[in-house]
C-alpha positions in Angstrom: -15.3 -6.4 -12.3 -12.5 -4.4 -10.4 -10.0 -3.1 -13.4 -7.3 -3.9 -10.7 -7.6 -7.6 -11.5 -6.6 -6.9 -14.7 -3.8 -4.9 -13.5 -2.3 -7.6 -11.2 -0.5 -9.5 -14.4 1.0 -6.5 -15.4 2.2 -5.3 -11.8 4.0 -8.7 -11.2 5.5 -8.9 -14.9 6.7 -5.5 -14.8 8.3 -6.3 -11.4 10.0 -9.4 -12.9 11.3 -7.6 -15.4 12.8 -4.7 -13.1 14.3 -7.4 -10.8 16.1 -8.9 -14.2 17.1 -5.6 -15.6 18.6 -4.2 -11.9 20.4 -7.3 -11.5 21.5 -6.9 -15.1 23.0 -3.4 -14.0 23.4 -4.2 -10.8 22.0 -1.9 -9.0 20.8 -3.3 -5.5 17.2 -1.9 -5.6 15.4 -5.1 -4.2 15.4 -6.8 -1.3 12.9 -9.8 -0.9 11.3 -9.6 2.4 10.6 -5.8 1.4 9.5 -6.4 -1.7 7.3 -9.1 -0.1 5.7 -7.0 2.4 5.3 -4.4 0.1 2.8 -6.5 -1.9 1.4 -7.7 1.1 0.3 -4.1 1.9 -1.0 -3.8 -1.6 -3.3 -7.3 -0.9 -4.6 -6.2 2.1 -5.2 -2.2 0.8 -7.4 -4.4 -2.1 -8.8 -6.5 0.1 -9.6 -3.8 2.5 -11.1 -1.6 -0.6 -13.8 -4.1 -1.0 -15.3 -3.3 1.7 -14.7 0.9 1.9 -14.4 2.0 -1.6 -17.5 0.7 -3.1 -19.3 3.0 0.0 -16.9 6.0 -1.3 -17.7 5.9 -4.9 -21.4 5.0 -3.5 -21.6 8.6 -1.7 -20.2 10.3 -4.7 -22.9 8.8 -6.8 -25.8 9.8 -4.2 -24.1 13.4 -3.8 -24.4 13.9 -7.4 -27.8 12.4 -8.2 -29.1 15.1 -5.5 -26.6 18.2 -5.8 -24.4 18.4 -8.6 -24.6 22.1 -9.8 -24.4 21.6 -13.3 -24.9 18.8 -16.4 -21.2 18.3 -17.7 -21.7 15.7 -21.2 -20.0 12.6 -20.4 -19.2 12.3 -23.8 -17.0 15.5 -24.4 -13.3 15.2 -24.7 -12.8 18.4 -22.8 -14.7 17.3 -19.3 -12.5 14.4 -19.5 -9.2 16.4 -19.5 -10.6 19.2 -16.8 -11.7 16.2 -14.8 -8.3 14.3 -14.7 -6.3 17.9 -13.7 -9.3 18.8 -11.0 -8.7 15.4 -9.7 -5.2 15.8 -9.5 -5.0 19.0 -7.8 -7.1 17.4 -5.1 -5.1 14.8 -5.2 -2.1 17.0 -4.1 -4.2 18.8 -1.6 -5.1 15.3 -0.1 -1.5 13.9 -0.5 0.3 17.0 0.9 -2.7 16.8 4.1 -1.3 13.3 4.1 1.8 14.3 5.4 1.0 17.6 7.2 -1.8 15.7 9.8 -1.5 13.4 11.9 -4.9 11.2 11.0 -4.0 11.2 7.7 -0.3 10.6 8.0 -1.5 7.7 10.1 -2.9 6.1 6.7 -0.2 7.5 4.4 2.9 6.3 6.5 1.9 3.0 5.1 3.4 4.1 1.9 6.9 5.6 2.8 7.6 2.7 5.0 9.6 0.9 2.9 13.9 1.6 2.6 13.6 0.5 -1.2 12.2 1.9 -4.0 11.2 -0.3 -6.8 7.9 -0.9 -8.6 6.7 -3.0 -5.6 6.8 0.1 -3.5 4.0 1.4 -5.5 2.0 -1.6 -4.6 2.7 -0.9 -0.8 -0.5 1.2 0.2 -2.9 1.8 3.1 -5.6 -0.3 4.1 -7.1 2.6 5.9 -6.4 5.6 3.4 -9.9 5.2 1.9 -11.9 5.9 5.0 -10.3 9.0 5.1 -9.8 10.2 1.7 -12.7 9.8 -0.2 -14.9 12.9 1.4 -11.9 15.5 -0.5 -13.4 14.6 -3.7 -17.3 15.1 -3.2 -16.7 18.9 -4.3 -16.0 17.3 -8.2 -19.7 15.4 -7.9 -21.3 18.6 -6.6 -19.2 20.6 -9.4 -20.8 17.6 -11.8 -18.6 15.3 -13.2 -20.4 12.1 -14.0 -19.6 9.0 -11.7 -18.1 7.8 -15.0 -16.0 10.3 -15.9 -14.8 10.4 -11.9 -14.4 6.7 -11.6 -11.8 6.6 -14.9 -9.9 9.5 -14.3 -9.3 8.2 -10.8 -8.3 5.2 -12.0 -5.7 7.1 -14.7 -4.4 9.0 -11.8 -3.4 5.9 -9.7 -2.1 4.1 -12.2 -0.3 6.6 -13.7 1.9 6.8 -10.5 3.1 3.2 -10.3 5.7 3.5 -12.9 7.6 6.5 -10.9 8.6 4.0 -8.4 12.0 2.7 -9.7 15.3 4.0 -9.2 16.2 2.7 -13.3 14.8 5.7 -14.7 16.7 8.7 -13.9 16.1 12.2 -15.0 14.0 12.9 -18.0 15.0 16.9 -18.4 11.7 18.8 -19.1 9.7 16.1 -18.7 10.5 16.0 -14.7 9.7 20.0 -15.0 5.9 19.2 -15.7 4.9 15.9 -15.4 5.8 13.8 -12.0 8.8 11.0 -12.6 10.9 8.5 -10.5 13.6 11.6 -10.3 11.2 14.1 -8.3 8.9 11.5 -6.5 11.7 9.6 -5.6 12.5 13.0 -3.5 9.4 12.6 -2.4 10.1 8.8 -0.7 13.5 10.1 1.0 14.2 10.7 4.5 17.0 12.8 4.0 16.4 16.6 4.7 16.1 18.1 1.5 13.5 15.5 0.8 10.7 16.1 3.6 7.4 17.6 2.5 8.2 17.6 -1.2 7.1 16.5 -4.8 3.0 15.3 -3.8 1.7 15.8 -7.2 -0.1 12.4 -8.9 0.5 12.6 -12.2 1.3 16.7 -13.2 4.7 18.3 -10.8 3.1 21.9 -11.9 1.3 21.9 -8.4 4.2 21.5 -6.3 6.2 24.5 -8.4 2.8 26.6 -8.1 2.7 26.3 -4.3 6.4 25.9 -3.7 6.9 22.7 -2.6 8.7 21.2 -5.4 12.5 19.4 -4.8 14.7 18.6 -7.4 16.8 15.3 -7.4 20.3 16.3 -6.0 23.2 14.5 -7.4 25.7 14.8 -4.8 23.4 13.6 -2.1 21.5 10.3 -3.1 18.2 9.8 -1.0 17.5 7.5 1.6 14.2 6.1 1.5 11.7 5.1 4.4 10.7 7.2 7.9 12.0 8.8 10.4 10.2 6.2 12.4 11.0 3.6 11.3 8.6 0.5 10.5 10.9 -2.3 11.5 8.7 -5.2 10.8 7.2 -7.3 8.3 3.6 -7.8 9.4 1.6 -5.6 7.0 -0.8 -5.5 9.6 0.8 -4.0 11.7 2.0 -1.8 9.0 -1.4 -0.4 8.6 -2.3 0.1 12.6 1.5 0.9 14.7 1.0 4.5 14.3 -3.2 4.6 14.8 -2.0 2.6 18.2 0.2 5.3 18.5 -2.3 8.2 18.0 -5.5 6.6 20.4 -2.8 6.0 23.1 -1.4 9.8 22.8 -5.2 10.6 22.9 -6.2 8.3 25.7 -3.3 9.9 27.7 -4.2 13.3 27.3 -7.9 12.3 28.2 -6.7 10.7 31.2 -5.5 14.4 32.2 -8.6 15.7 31.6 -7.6 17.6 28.7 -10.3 16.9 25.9 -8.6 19.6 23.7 -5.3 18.1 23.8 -6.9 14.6 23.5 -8.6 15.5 20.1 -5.7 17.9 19.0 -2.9 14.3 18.6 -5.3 13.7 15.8 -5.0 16.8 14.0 -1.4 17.9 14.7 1.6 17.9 12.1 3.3 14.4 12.6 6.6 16.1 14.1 4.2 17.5 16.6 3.0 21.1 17.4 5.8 23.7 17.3 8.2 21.3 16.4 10.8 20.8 13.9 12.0 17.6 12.0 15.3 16.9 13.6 17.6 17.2 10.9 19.3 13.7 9.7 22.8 12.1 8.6 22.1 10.0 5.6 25.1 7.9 6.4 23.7 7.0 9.8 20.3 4.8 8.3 20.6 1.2 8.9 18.1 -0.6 6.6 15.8 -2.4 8.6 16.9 -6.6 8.8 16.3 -9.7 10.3 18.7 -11.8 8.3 16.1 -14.3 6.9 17.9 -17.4 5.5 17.1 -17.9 1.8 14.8 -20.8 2.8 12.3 -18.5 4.6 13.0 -16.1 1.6 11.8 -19.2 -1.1 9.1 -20.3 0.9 7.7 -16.6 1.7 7.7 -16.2 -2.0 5.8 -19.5 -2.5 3.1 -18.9 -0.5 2.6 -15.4 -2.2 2.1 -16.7 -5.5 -0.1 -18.8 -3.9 -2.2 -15.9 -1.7 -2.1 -14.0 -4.9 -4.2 -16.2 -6.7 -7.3 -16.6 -4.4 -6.3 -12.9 -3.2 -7.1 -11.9 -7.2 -10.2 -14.3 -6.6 -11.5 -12.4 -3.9 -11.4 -8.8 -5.4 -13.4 -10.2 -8.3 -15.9 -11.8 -6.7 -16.1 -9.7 -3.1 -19.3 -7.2 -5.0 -21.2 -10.4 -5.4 -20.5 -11.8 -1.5 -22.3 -11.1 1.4 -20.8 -9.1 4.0 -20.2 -11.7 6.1 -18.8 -14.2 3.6 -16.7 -11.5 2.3 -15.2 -10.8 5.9 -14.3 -14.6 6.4 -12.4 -14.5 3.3 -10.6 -11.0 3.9 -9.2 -12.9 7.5 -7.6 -15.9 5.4 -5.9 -13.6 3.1 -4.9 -10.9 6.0 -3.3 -14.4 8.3 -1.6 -15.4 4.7 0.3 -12.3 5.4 0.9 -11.8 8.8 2.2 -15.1 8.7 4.5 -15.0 6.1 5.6 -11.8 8.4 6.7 -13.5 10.9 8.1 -15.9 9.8 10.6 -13.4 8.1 10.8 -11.7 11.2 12.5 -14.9 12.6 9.9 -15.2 14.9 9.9 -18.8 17.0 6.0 -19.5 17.0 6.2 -18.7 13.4 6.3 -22.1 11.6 3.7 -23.4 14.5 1.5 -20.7 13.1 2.1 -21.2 9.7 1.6 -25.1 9.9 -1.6 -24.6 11.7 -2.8 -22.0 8.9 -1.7 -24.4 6.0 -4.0 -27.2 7.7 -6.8 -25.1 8.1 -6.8 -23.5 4.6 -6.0 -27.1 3.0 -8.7 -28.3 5.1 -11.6 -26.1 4.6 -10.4 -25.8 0.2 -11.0 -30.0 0.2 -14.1 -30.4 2.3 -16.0 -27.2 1.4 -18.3 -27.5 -1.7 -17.7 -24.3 -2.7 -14.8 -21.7 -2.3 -16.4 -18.9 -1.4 -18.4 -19.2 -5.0 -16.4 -20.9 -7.1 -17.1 -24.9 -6.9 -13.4 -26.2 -8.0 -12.8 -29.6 -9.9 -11.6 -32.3 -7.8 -8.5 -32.5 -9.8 -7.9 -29.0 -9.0 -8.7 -29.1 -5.2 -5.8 -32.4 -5.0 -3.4 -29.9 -6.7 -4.2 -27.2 -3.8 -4.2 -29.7 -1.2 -0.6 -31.1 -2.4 0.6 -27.8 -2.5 -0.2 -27.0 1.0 0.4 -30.4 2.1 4.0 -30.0 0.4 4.2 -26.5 2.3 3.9 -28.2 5.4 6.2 -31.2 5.2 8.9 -28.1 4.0 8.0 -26.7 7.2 8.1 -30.0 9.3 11.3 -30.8 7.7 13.2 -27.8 9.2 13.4 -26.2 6.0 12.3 -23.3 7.3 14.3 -22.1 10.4 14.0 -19.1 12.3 16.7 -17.5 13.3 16.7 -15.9 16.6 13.3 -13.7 17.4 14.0 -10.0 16.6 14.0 -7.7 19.4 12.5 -5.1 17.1 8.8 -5.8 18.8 
């Protein structure tokens, strides 16, 4: 079973408990519809990951079956600890390419798009960042480190870098001189000048000071998180594609000109462009992207989360033992959960139509199906569902859930 299912518990406490303590010092570091689209992107990156990461780790598997160089003993402490800092210094490689090229930037943005920074913001990451990561790391199978050994020590390294994302922690002195902590990757999350193209390291900050891109924290000038295009929305799928529409437009453009060159170049070119410089920018001048939700939409956003989260956690359990077309069936239901919920933050008027018709359809299809998607529920527990949805939609039908005016953002 994916080890993330046993993480998700732990991610949503350990958010609980930051919302408690921040409000306890008051320090405004969440903001709900954020926070919400920030797991949002994290459901969709796992739901996305059953599909592409399983191929990933497959291709590491075959490339070292057929060309790893040397035996390395799975069962000595040593390979272990070399494995975890190679992995890491790839991982800064890949993370610094992240942000240096424009196809991979495309997948990273997905990450920096948020204008908080809490312990949901760790959750908030690409959908697409597997397709093009993965091949970056064939060199430690060829070097050969056992699938085993790779599999955990990636798993140390992404874990390791959830609990940098909160603004409660501040500096740690020499601890934030070799390890990575919410001081320097919060630098790495800012917009403001100082910040750009700093702090990538995963887990150890040595890489950064080794090939000078390390930033520390200034005091006088507190950083403004997000990008310097800004996301302004709350559809997580359009999270994941605005700037890939972006790129294949560019592309098509220059193809149109009949310059093939120039059409392949968008792909690979720094995200401020060739030759270019990133303008610089006035902290004070950042207007956090919102649409004003009322505290209704807030609620019922928040409802139907805890809801999606459930047969979300569902699906990355059982996805491996799905067919592939099963398994896409079930990937749309969760992505709608969330576009939905998107706009209906956004304020958007079609919003509750869409939602209402998405609550019948899923309360539908969980009573009359005999199975859901491999797990045969009792009947007691499919008249809970149903009442829960069916609740849903009378909160809906009641004018509960309002939207305000549609944003002109999209």
């Amino acid at each position: 079973m994916n080890p993330i299912v046993y993480a998700i518990p732990v991610f949503m406490a350990s958010i609980l408990l930051e919302i408690v303590v921040a409000r306890w010092k008051r320090v405004p570091t969440y903001d709900i519809p954020d926070a919400l689209t920030s797991l949002h992107f994290g459901t969709l990156s796992q739901t996305i990951g059953a599909f592409v990461k399983v191929l990933g780790f497959g291709l590491y598997v075959a490339v070292y079956e057929r060309w790893h160089a040397m035996e390395l003993p799975a069962n000595a402490w040593w390979v272990w600890v070399a494995a975890l800092v190679v992995y890491d210094l790839i991982y800064y490689w890949i993370h610094r390419f992240g942000h240096e090229v424009n196809c991979l930037w495309a997948a990273h943005q997905v990450h920096h798009s948020s204008e908080y920074y809490n312990l949901s913001t760790a959750l908030r990451q690409s959908s697409t960042g597997a397709v093009v990561g993965w091949p970056f790391y064939l060199v430690m199978a060829v070097a050969g480190v056992p699938p085993l050994v790779f599999g955990v020590v990636a798993l140390i390294d992404l874990l390791y870098q959830y609990w940098v994302h909160t603004e409660l922690v501040r500096k740690l002195g020499w601890f934030d001189r070799v390890f990575v902590s919410p001081s320097n990757h919060r630098v790495h999350h800012g917009q403001n000048d100082y910040c750009i193209d700093r702090n990538y390291g995963g887990i150890f900050i040595v890489w950064d000071r080794l090939f000078g891109t390390f930033q520390e924290e200034r005091d006088d000038e507190p950083v403004v998180y997000g990008i310097r295009k800004p996301l302004q929305s709350y559809n997580a799928v359009w999270g994941n594609l605005h700037v890939w529409k972006e790129l294949f437009a560019n592309s098509w453009q220059a193809l149109r000109r009949g310059k093939l060159g120039d059409a392949v170049a968008v792909f690979f070119a720094p995200p401020a462009g060739w030759g270019q410089h990133v303008e610089h920018l006035d902290p004070a001048s950042v207007r956090r992207f919102d649409t004003g939700a009322p505290r209704t939409v807030r609620r019922y956003a928040l409802v139907q989360y805890g809801l999606l989260s459930l047969y979300a956690t569902h699906f990355i359990a059982v996805a491996p033992q799905l067919p592939l077309g099963t398994r896409a069936l079930y990937a749309c239901v969760i992505a709608a959960a969330t576009v939905s919920a998107g706009w209906l933050m956004e304020g958007r008027k079609f919003a509750p139509a869409v939602e209402a018709l998405r609550l019948v359809l899923l309360g539908g299809a969980f009573l009359l199906l005999p199975d859901w998607f491999g797990w045969v529920p009792t009947q007691q527990v499919k008249l809970a569902v149903v009442a829960l949805l069916a609740t849903s939609l009378v909160w809906l039908g009641l004018g509960l859930v309002k939207a305000p005016e549609e944003s002109p953002t999209l």
